[in-house]
N, C-alpha and C positions, 0 to 999 in steps of 0.2 A: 519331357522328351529330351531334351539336349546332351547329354544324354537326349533328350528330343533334340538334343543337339540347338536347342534349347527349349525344351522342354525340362526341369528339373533342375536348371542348373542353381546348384544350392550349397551350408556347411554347416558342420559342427563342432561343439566342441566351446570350450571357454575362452574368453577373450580378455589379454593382456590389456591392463591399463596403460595409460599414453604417457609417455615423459616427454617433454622439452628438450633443447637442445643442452641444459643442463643438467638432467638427468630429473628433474624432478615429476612424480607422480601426478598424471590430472585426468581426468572426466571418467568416465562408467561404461558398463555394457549397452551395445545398441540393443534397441530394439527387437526382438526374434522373430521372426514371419510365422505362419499358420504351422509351416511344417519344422517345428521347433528349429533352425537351420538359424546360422549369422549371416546376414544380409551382403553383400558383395561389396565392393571398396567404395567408400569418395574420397575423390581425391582432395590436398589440403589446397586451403584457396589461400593464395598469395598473390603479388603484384606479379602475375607476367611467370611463375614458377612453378616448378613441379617438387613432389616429392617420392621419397623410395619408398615404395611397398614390401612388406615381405610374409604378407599373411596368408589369404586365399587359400583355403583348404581342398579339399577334395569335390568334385564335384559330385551327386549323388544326385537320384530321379528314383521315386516312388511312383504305384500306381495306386491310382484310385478303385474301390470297386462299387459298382452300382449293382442294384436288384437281378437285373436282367444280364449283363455284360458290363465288366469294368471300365474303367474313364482313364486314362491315359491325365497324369495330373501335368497341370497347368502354372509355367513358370511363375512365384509371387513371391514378390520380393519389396520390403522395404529399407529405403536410403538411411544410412547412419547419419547421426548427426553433429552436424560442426559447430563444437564447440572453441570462438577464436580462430589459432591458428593449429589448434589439434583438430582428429579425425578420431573417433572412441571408434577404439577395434583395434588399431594400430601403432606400432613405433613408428615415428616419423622422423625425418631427416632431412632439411631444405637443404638445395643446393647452393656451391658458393657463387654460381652466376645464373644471372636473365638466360632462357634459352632463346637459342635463334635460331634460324635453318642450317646452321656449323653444326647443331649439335644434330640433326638427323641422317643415320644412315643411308644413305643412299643405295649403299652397294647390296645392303640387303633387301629384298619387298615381298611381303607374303599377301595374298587375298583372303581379308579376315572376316567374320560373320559375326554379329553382335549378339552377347546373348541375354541384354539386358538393357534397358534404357540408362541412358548419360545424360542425366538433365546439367551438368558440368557444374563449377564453383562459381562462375562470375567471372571468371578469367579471361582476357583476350585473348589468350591462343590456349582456350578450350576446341572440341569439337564434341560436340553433342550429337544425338543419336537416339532412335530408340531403338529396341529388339529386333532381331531379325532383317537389319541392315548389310548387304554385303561394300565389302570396299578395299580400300588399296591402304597397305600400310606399312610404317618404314622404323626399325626400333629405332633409339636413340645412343648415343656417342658418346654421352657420360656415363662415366657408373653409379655415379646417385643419380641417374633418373633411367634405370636398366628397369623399372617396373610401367614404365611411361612411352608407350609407341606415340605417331606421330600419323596421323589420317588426313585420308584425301578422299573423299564423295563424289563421285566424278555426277551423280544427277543432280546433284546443290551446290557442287564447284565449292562445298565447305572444309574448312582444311582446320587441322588443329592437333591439340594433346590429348588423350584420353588413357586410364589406368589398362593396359593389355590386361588384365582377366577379366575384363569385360566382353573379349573375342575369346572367338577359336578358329583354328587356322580351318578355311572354310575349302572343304573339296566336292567337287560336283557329283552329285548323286547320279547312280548308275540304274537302268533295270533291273532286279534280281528276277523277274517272272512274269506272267500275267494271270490275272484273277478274274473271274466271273461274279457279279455282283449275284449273292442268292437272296435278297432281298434289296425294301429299302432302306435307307439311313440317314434321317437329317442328324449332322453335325448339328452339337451341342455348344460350343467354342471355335474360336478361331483357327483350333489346333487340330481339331477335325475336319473330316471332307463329306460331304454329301453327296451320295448315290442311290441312284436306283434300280430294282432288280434289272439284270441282264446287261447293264454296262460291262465291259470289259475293260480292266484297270492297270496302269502297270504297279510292280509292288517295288516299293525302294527299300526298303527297310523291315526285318520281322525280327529285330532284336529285343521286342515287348513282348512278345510268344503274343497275349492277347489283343493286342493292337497292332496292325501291320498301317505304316505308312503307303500310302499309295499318291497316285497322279492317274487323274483325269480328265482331258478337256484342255491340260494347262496350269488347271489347280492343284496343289496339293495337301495332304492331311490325313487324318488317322483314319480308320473304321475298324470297328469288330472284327477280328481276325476270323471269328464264324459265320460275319454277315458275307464273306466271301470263300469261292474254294479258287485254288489253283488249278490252273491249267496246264494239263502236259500231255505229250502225246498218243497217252493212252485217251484224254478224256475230249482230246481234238478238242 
């Protein structure tokens, strides 16, 4: 979805070997997830430092299709591995100083939505995270660490660094319509929503043509774009 908005959020494509800060060549291709895609960044792990990213492809969301009604596919994604002080997938760049709250924007703040778990390097001023976290976030000051926003969690008061293409700038979902549930529907995944015939739903989203995003109750999540019809003023 992420495109589900995070749903799908995924890349392709081959991956540069890593050099040092003296140009020399080191470690390999990560690991590829189910949907042949390269896995999202980690960041390098140093004392207290960040580094510049410049990879991050495209993001892309496939749908699944099943027997009866297709599956809205489900973000899955495995973490590169650090080898030392390299990240395989990336050119890396340490900076020349420790950061410290000098080096965070202030003046800028956007409210960003996670599209991917941040299990972080070990770092003390990581901020870890999983998926579908919303938060407050402030980019950084330097230009080698213009790939590295700076998070605030206001429900865990946890604060830290994390790689920005692991967000997207998060805007609040509106009504597009309301829909009548023509059946039932146990969600299958988290990314689904469960209803039952004759609910009335709002729809947020129908940019999957076969999966329309809805809310119900408070919850939200996907169903069969045919397990519902729309309502409008002809159909009262």
């Amino acid at each position: 979805m992420g495109g589900l908005s995070g749903l799908g959020a995924l890349f392709a494509g081959g991956v540069p070997k890593l050099k040092n800060r003296g140009g020399v060549e080191t470690g390999s291709s990560p690991t590829e997830n189910v949907a042949s895609k390269s896995s999202p960044p980690t960041r390098q792990k140093t004392m207290g430092r960040r580094v510049s990213t410049d990879w991050f492809g495209n993001l892309s969301s496939d749908q699944l299709a099943g027997e009866e009604t297709p599956k809205p596919q489900s973000i899955k994604t495995e973490t590169p591995v650090n080898e030392g002080n390299n990240i395989l997938g990336q050119s890396v760049t340490s900076p020349t100083s420790i950061s410290t709250d000098n080096d965070i924007d202030y003046s800028q703040e956007f409210r960003v939505k996670s599209l991917f778990n941040y299990p972080g390097t070990g770092g003390a001023d990581d901020l870890k995270f999983d998926a579908g976290i919303v938060f407050v976030a402030h980019p950084s000051k330097n230009p080698n660490n213009a790939e590295w926003w700076h998070g605030s969690i206001e429900e865990t008061g946890s604060k830290g660094w994390f790689p920005k293409n692991f967000v997207e700038i998060y805007k609040e979902e509106k009504e597009i319509c309301k829909a009548k549930a023509l059946y039932d529907y146990k969600a299958q995944n988290s990314t689904e929503l469960d209803i039952k015939s004759g609910n009335i739903v709002s729809i947020l989203d129908k940019s999957l043509n076969d999966w329309w995003k809805a809310e119900f109750e408070g919850s939200k999540g996907y169903v069969p774009a045919n397990y519902v019809e729309e309502i409008t003023s002809s159909s009262g």
